[in-house]
PQR file with spaces between the fields and no chain letter, atoms N, CA, C, O and H, PARSE charges and radii, in Angstrom:
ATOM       1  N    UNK     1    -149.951  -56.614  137.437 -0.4000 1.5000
ATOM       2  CA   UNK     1    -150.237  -57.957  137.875 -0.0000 2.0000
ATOM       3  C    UNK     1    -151.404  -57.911  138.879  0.5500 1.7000
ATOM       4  O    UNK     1    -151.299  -57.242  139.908 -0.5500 1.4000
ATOM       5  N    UNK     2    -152.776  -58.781  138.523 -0.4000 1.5000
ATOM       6  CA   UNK     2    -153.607  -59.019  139.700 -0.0000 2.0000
ATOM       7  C    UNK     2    -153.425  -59.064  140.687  0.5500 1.7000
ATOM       8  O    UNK     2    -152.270  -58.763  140.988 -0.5500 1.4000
ATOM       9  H    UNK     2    -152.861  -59.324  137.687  0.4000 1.0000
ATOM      10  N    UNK     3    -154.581  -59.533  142.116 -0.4000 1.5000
ATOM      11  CA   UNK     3    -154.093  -60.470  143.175 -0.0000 2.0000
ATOM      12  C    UNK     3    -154.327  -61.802  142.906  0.5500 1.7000
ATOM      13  O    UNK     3    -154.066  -62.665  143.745 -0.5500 1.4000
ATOM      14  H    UNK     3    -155.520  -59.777  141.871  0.4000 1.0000
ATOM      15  N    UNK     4    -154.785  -62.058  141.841 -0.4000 1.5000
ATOM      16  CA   UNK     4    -155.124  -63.866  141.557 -0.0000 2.0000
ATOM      17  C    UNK     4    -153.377  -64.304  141.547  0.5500 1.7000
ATOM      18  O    UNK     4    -152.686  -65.012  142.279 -0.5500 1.4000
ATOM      19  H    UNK     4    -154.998  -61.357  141.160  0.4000 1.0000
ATOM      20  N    UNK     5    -153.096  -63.444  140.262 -0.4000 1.5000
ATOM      21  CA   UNK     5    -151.507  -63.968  139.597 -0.0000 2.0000
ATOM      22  C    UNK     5    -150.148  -63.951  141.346  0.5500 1.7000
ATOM      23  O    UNK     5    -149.276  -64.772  141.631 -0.5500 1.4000
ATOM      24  H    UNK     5    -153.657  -62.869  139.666  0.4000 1.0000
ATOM      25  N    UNK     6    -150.485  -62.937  141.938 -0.4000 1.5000
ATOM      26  CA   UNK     6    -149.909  -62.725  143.105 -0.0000 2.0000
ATOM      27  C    UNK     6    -150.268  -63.725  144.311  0.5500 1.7000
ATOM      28  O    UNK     6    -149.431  -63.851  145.205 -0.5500 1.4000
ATOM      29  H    UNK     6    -151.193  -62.270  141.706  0.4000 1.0000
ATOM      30  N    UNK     7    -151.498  -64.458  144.378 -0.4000 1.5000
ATOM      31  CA   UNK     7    -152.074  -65.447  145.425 -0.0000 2.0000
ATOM      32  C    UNK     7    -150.653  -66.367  145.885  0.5500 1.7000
ATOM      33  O    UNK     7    -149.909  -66.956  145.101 -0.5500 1.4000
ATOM      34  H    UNK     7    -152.178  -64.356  143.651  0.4000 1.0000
ATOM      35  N    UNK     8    -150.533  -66.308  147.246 -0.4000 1.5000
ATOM      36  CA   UNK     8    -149.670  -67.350  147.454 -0.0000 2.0000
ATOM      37  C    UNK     8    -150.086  -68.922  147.052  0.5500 1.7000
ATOM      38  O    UNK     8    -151.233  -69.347  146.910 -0.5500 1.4000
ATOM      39  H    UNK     8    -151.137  -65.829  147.883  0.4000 1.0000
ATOM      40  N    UNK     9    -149.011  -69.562  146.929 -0.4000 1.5000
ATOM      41  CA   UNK     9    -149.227  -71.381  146.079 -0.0000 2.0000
ATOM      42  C    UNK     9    -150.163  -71.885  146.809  0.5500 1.7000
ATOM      43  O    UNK     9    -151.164  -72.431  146.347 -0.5500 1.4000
ATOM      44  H    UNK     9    -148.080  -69.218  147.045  0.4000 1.0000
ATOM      45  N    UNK    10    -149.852  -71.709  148.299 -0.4000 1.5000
ATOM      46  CA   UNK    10    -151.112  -72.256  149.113 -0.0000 2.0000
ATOM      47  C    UNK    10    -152.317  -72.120  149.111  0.5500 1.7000
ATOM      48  O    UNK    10    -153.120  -73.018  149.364 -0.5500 1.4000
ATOM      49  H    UNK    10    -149.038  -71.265  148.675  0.4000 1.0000
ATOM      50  N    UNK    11    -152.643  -70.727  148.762 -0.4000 1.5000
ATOM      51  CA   UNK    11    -154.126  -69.667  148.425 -0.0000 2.0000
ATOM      52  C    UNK    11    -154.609  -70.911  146.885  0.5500 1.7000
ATOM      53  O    UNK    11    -155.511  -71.622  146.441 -0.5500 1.4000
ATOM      54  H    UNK    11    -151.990  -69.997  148.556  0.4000 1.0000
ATOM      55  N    UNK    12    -153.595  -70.561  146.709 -0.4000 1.5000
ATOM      56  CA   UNK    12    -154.072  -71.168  144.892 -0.0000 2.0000
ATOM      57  C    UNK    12    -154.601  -72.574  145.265  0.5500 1.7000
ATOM      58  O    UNK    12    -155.686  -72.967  144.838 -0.5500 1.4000
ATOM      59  H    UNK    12    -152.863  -69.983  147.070  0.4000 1.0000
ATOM      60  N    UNK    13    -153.857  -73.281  146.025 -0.4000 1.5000
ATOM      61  CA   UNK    13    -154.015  -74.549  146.253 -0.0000 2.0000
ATOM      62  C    UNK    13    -155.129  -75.146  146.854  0.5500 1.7000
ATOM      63  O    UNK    13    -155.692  -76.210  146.595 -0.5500 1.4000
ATOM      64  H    UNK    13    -152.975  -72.962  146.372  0.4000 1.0000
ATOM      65  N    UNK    14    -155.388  -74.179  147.812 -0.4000 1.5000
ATOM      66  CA   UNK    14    -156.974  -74.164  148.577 -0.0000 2.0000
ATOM      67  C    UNK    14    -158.229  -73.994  147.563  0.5500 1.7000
ATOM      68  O    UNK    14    -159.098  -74.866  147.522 -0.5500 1.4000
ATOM      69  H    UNK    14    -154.931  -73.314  148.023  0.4000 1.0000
ATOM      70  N    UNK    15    -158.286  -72.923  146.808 -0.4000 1.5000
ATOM      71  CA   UNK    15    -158.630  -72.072  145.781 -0.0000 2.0000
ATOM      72  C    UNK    15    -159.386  -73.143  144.825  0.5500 1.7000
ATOM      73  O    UNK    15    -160.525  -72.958  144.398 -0.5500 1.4000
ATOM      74  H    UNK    15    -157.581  -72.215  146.841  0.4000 1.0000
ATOM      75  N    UNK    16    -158.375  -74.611  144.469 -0.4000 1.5000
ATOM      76  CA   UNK    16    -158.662  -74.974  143.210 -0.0000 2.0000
ATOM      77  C    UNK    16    -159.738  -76.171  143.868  0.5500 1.7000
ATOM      78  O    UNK    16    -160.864  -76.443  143.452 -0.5500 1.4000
ATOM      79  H    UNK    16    -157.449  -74.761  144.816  0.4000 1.0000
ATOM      80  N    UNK    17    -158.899  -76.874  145.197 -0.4000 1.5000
ATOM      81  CA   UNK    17    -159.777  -77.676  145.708 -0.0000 2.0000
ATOM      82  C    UNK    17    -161.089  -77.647  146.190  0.5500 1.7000
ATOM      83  O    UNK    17    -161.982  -78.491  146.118 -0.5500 1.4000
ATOM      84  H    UNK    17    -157.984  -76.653  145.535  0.4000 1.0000
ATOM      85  N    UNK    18    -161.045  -76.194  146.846 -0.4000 1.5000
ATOM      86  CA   UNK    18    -162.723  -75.789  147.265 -0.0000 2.0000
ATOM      87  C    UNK    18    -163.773  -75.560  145.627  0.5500 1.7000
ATOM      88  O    UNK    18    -164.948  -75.692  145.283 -0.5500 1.4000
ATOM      89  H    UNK    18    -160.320  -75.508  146.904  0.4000 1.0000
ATOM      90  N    UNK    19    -162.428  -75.141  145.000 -0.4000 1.5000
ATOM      91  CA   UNK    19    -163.634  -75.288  143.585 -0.0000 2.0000
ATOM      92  C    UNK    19    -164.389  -76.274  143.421  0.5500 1.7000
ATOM      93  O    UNK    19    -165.538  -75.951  143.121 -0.5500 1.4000
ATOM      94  H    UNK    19    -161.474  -75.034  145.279  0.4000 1.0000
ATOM      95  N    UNK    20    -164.144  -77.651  143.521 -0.4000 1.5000
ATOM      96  CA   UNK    20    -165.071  -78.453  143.295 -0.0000 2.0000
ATOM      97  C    UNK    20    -166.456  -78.566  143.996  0.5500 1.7000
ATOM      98  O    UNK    20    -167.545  -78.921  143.545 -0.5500 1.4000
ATOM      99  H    UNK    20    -163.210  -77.913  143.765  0.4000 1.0000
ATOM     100  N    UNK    21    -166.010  -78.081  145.473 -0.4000 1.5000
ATOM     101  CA   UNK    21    -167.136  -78.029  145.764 -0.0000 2.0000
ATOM     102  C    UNK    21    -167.864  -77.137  146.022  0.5500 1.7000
ATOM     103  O    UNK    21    -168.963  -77.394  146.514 -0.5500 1.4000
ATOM     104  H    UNK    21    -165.125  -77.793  145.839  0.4000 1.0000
ATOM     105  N    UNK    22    -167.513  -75.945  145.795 -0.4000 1.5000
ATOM     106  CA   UNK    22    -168.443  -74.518  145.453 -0.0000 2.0000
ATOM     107  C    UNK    22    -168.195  -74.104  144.513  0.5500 1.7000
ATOM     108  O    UNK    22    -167.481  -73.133  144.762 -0.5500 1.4000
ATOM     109  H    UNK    22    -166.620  -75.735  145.396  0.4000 1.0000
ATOM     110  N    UNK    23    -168.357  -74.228  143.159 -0.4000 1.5000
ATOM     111  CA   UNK    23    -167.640  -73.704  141.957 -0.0000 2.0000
ATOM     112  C    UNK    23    -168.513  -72.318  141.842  0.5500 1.7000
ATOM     113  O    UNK    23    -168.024  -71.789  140.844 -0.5500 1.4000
ATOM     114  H    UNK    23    -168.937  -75.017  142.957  0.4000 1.0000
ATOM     115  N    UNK    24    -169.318  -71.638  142.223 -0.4000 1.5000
ATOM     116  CA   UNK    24    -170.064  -70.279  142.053 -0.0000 2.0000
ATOM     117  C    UNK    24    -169.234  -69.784  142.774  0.5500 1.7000
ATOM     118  O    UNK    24    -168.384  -69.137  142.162 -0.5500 1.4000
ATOM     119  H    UNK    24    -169.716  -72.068  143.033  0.4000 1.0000
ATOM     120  N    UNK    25    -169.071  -69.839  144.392 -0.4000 1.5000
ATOM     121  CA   UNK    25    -168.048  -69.221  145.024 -0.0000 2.0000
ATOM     122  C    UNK    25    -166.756  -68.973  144.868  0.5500 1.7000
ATOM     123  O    UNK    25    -166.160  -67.914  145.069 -0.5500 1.4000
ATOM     124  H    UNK    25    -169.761  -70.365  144.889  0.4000 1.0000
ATOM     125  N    UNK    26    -166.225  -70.298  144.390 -0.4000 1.5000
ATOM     126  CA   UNK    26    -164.713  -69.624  143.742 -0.0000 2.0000
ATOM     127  C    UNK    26    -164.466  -68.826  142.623  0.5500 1.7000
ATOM     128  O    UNK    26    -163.520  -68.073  142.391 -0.5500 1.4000
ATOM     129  H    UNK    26    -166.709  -71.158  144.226  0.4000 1.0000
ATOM     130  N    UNK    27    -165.895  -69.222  141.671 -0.4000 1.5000
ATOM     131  CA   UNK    27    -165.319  -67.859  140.722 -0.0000 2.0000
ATOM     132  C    UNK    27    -165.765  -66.454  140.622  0.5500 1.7000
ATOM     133  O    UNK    27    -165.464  -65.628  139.760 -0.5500 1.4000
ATOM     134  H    UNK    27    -166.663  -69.833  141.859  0.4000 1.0000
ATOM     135  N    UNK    28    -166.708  -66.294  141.887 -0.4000 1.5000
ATOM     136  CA   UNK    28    -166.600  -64.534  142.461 -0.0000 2.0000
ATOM     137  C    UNK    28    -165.369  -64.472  143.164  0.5500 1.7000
ATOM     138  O    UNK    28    -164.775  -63.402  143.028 -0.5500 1.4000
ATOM     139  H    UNK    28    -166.952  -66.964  142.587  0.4000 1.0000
ATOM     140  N    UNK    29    -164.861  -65.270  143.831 -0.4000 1.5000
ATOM     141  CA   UNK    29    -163.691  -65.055  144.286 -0.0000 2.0000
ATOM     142  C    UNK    29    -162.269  -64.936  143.465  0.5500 1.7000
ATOM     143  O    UNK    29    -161.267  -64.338  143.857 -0.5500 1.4000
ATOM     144  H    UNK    29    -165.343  -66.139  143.941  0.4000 1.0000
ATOM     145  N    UNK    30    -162.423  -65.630  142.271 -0.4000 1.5000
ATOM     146  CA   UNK    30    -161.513  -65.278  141.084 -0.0000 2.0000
ATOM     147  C    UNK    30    -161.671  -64.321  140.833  0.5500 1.7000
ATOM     148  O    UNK    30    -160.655  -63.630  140.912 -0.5500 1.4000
ATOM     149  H    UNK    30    -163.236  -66.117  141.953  0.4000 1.0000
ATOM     150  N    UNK    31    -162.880  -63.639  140.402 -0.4000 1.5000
ATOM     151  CA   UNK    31    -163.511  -62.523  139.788 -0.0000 2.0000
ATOM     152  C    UNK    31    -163.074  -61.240  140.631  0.5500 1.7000
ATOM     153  O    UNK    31    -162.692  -60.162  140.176 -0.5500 1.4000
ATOM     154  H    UNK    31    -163.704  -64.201  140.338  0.4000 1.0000
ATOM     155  N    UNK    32    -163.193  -61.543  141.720 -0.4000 1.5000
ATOM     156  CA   UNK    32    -162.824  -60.468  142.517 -0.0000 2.0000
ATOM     157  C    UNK    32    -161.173  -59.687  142.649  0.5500 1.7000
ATOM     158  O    UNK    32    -160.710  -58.547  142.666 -0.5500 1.4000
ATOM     159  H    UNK    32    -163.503  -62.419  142.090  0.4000 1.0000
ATOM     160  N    UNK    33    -160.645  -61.210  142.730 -0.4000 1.5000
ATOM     161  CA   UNK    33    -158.754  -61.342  142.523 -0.0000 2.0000
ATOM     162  C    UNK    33    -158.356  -60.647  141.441  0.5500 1.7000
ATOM     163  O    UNK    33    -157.528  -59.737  141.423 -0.5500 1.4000
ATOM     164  H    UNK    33    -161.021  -62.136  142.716  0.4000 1.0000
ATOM     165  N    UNK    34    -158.965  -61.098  140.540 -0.4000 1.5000
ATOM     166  CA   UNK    34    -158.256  -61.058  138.825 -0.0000 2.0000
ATOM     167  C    UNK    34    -158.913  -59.649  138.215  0.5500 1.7000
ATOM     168  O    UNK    34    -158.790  -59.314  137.037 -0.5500 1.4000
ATOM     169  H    UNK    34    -159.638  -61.838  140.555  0.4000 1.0000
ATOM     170  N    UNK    35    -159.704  -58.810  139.326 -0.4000 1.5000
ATOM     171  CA   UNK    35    -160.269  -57.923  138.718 -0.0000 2.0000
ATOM     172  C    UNK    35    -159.150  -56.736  139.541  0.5500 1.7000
ATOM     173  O    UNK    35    -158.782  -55.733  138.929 -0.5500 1.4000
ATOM     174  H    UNK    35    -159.804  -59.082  140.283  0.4000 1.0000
ATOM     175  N    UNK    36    -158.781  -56.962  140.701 -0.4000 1.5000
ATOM     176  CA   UNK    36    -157.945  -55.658  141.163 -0.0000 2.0000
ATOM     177  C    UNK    36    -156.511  -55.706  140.879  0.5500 1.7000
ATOM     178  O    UNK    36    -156.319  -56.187  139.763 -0.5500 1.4000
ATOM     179  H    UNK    36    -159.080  -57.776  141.198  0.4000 1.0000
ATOM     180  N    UNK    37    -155.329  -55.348  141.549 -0.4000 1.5000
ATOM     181  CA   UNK    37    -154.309  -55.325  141.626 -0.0000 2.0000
ATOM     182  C    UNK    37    -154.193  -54.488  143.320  0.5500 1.7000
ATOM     183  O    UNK    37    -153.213  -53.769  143.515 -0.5500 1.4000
ATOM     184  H    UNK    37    -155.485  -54.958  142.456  0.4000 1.0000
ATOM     185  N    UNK    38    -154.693  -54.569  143.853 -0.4000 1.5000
ATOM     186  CA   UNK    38    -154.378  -54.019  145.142 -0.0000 2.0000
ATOM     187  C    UNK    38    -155.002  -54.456  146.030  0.5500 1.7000
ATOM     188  O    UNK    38    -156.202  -54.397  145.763 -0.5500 1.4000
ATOM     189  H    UNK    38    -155.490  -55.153  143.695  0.4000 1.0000
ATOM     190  N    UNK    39    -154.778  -54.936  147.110 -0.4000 1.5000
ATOM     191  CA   UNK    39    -156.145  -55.140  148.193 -0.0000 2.0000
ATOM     192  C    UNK    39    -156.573  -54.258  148.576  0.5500 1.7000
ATOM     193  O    UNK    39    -157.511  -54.488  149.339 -0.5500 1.4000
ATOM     194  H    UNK    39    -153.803  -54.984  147.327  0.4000 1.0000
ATOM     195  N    UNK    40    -156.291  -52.985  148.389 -0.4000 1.5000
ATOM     196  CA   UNK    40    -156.846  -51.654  148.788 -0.0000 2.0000
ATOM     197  C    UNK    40    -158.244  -51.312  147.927  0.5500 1.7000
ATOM     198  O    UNK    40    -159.225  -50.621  148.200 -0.5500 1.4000
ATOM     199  H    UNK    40    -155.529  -52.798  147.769  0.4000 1.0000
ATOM     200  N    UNK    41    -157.895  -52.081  146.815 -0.4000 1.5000
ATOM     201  CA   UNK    41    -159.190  -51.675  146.013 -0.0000 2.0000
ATOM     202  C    UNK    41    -160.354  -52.840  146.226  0.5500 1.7000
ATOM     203  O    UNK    41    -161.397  -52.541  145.644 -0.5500 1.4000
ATOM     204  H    UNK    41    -157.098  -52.643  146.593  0.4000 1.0000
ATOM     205  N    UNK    42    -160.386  -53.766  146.745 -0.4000 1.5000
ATOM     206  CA   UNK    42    -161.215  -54.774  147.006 -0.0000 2.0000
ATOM     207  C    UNK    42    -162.281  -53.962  148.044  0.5500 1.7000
ATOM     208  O    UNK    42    -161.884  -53.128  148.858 -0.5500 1.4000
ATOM     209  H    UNK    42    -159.539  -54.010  147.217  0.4000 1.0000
ATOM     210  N    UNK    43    -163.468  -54.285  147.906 -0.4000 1.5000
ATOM     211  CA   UNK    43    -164.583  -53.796  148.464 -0.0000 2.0000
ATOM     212  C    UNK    43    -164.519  -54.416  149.795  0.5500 1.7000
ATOM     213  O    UNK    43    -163.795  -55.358  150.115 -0.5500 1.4000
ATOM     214  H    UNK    43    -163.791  -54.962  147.245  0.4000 1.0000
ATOM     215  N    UNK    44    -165.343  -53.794  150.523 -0.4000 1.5000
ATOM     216  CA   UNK    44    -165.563  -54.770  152.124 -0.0000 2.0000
ATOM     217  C    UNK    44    -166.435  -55.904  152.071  0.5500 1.7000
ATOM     218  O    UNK    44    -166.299  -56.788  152.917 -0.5500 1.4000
ATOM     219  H    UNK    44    -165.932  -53.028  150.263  0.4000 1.0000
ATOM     220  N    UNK    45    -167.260  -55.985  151.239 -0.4000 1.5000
ATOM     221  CA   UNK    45    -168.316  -57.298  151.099 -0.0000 2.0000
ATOM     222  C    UNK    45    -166.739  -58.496  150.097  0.5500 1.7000
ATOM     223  O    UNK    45    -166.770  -59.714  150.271 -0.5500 1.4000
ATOM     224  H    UNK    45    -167.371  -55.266  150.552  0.4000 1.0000
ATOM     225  N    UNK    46    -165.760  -57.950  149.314 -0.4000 1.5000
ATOM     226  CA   UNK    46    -164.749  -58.722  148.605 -0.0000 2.0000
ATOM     227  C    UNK    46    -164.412  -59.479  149.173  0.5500 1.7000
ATOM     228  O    UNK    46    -164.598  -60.692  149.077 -0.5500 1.4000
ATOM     229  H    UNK    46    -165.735  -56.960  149.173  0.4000 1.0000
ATOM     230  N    UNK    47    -163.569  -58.599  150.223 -0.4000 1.5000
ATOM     231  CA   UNK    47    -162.398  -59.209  150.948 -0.0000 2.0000
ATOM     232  C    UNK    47    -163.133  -59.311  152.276  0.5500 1.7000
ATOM     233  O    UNK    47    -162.530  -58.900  153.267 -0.5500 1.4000
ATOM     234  H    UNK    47    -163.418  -57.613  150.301  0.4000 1.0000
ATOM     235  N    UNK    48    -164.649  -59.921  152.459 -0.4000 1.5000
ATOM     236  CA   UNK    48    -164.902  -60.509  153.444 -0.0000 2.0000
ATOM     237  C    UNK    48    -165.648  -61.661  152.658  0.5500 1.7000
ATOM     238  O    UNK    48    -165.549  -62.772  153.180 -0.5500 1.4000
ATOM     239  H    UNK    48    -165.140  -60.254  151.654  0.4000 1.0000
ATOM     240  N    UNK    49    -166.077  -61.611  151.969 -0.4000 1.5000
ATOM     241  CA   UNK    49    -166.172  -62.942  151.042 -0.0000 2.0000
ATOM     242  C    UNK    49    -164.507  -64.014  150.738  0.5500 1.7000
ATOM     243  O    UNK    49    -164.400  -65.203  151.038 -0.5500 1.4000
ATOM     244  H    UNK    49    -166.158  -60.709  151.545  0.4000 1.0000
ATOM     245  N    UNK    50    -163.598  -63.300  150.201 -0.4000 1.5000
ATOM     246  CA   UNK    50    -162.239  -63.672  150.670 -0.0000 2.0000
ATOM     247  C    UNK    50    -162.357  -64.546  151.468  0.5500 1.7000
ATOM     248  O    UNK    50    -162.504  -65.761  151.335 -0.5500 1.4000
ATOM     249  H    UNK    50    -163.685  -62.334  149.958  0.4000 1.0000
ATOM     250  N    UNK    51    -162.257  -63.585  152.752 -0.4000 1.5000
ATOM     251  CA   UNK    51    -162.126  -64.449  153.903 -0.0000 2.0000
ATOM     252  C    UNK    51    -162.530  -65.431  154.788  0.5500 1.7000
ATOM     253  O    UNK    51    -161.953  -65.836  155.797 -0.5500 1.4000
ATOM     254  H    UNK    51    -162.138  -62.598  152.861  0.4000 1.0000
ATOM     255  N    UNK    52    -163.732  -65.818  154.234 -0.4000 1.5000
ATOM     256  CA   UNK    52    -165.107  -66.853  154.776 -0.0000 2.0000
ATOM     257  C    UNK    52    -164.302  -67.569  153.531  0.5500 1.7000
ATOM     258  O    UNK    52    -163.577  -68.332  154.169 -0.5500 1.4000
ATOM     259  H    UNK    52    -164.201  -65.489  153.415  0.4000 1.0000
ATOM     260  N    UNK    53    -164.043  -67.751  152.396 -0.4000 1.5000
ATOM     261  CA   UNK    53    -163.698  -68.740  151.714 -0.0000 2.0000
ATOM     262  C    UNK    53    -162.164  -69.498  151.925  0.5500 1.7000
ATOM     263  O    UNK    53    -161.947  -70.669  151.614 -0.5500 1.4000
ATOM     264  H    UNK    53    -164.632  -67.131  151.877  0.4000 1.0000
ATOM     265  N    UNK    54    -161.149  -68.557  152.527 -0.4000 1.5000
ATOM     266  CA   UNK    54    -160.260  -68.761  152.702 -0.0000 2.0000
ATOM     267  C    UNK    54    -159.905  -69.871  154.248  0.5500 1.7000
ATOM     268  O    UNK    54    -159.071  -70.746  154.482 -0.5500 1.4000
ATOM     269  H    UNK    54    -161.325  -67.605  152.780  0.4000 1.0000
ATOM     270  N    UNK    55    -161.312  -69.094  155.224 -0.4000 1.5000
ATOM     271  CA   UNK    55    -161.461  -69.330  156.432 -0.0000 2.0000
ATOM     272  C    UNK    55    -160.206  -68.595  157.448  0.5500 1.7000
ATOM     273  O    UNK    55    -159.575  -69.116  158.367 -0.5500 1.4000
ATOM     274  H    UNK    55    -161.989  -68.383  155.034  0.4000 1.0000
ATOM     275  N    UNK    56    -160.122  -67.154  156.879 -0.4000 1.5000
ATOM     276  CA   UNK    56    -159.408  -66.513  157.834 -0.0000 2.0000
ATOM     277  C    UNK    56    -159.971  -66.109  158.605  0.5500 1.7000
ATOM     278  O    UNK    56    -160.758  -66.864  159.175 -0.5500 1.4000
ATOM     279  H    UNK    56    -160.634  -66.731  156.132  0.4000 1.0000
ATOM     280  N    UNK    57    -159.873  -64.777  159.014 -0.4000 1.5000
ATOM     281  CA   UNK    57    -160.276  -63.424  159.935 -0.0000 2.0000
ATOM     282  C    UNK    57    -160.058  -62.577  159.512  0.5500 1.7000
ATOM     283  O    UNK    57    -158.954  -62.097  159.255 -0.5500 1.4000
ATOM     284  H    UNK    57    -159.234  -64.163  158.552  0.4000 1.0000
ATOM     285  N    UNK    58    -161.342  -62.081  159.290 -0.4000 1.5000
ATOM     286  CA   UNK    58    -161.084  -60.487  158.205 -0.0000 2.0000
ATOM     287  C    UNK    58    -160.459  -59.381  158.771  0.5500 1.7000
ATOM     288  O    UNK    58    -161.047  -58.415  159.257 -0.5500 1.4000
ATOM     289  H    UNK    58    -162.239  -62.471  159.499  0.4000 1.0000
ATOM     290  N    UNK    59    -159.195  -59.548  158.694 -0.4000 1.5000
ATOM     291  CA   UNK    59    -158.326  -57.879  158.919 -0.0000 2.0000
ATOM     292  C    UNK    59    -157.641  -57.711  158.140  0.5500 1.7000
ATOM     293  O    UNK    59    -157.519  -58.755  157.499 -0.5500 1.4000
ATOM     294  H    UNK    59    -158.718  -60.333  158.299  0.4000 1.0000
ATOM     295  N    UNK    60    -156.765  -56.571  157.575 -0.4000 1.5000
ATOM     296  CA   UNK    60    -156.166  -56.304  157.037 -0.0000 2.0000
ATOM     297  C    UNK    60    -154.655  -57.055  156.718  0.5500 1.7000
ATOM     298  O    UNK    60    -154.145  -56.910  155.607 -0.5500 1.4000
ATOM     299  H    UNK    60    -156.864  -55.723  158.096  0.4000 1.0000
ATOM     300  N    UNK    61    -154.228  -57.571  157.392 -0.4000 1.5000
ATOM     301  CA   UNK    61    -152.694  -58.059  157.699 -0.0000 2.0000
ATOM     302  C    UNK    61    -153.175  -59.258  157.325  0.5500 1.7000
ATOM     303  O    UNK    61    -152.285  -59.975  156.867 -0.5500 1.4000
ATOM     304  H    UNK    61    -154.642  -57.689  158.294  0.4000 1.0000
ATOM     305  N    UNK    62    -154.599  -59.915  157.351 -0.4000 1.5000
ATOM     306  CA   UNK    62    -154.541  -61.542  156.733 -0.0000 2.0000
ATOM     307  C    UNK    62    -155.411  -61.347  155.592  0.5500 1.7000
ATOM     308  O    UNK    62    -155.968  -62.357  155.162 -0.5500 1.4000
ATOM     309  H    UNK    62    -155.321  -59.332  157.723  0.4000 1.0000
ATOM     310  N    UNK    63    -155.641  -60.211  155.004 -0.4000 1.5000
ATOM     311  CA   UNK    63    -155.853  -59.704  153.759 -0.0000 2.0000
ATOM     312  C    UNK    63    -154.148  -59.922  152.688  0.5500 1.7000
ATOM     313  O    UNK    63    -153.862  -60.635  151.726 -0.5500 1.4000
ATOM     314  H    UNK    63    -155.189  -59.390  155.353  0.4000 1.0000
ATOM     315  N    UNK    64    -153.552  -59.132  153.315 -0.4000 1.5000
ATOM     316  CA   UNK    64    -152.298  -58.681  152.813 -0.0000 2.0000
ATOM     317  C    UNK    64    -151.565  -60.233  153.071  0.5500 1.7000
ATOM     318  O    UNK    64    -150.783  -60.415  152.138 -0.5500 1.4000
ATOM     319  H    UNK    64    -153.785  -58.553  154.096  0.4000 1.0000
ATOM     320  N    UNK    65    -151.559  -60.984  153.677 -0.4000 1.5000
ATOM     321  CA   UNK    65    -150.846  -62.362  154.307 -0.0000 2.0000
ATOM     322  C    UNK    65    -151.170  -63.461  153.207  0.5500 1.7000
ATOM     323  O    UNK    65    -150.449  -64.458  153.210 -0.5500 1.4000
ATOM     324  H    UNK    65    -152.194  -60.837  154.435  0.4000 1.0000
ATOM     325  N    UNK    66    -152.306  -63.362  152.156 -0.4000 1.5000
ATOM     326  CA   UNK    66    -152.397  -64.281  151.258 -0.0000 2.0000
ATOM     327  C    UNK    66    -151.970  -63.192  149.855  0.5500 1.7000
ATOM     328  O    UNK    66    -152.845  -62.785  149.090 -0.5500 1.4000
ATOM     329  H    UNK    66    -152.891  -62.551  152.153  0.4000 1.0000
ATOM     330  N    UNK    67    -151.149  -62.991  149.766 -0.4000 1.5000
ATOM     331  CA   UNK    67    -150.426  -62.281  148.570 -0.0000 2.0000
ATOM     332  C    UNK    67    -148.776  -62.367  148.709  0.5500 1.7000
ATOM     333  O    UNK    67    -148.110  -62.146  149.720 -0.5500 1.4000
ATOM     334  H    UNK    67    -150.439  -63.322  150.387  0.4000 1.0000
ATOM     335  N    UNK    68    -148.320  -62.754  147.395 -0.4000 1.5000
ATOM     336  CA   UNK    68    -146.997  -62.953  147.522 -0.0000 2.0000
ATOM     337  C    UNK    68    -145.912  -61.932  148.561  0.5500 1.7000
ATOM     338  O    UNK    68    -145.163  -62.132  149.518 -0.5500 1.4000
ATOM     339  H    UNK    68    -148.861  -62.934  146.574  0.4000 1.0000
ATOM     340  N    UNK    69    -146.408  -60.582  147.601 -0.4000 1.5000
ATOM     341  CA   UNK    69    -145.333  -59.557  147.976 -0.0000 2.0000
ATOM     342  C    UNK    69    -146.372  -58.377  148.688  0.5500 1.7000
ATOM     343  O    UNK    69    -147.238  -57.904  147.953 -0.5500 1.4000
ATOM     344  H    UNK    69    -147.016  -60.419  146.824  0.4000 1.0000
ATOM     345  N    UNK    70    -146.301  -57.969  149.915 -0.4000 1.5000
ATOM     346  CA   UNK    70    -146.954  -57.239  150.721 -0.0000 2.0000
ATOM     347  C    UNK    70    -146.906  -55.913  149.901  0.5500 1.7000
ATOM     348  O    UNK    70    -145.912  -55.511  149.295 -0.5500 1.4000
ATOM     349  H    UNK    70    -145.598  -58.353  150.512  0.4000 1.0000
ATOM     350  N    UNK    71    -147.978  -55.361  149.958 -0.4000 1.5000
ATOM     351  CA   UNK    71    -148.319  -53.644  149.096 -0.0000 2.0000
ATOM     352  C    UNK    71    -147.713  -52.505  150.222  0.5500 1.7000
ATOM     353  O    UNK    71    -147.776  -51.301  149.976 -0.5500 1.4000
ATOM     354  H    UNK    71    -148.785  -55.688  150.451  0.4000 1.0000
């Protein structure tokens, strides 16, 4: 299973709405999800792209905090 399929409802929910208005950005950010299964394997430019879209703070624990079941 990806991290797209794993995204918490909320992630997803954010996810679909910002699509409209960046649709290039959300689908490197799909692209990125639906391409790993680990956040371990997400690159540092990924999962800091992630996180400017999400509008977290790029660390690890709010990496791992938008996924259902913690790795």
């Amino acid at each position: 299973m990806n991290l797209l399929d794993r995204l918490k409802p909320e992630y997803l929910e954010k996810l679909e709405i910002v699509k409209k208005q960046f649709p290039t950005s959300a689908e490197k950010i799909e692209m990125s999800l639906s391409e790993n299964q680990s956040v371990f394997a997400l690159t540092i430019s990924e999962a800091s792209s992630i996180c400017i879209f999400f509008d977290i703070e790029m660390t690890l624990s709010n990496i791992l905090e938008l996924i259902k079941d913690d790795e």
